[in-house]
N, C-alpha and C positions, 0 to 999 in steps of 0.2 A: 504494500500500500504506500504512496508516495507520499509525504509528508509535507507543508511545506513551513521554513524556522520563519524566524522573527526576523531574520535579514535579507528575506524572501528567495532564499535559496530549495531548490527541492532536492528530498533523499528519500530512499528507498528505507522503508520500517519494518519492522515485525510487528509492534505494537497494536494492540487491542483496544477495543473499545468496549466495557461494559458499564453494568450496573453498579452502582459504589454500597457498599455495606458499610455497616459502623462500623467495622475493623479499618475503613481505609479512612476514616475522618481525622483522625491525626495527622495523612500525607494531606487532606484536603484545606485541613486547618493552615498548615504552614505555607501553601500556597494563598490561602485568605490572605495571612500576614505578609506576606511578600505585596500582594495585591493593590490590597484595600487599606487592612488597617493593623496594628501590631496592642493596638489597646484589649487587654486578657478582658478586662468586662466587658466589653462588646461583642469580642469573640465568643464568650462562655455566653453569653445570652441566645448570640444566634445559632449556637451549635444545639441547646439545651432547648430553646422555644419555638426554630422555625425548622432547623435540620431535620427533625423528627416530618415532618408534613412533608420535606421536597423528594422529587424523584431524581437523583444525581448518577449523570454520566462520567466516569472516566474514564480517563486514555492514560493506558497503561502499558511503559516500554521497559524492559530488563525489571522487569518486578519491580518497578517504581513510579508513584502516579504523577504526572506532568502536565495534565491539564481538567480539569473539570467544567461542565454544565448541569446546574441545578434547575429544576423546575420545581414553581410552586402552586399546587393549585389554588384556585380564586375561582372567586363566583363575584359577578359584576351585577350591581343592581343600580335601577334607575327611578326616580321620585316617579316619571310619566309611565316607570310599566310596573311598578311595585305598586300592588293593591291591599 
């Protein structure tokens, strides 16, 4: 599977793409931190209050995880269609 880096070069991978478990949220966490934010209460919050509801994809090379996509379900509501 071609892959392509962050310096827009492409290589050829092994790596996989699955479903992530709570075994893999510590490699996910420290990607958050690289990310977003390295604040541990804001971490611990969203690992502990929203983690739990998302459905997270990783991409997984040499038994190590290097990228994720979290989805969160929602349910969208509107004052003109809520009765």
């Amino acid at each position: 599977m071609p892959l392509i880096t962050t310096n827009g070069t492409i290589r050829e991978t092994t790596g996989i793409i699955r479903i992530a478990t709570p075994e893999d949220y510590p490699w996910i966490r420290r990607i958050w931190e690289k990310i977003f934010t390295t604040d541990k209460q804001y971490l611990d919050t969203i690992f502990a209050e929203v983690f739990p509801y998302c459905k997270s994809y990783i991409y997984v090379e040499n038994n190590e995880v290097l990228s994720v996509a979290s989805l969160l379900p929602m349910q969208l509501h509107s004052p003109q269609t809520d009765s």
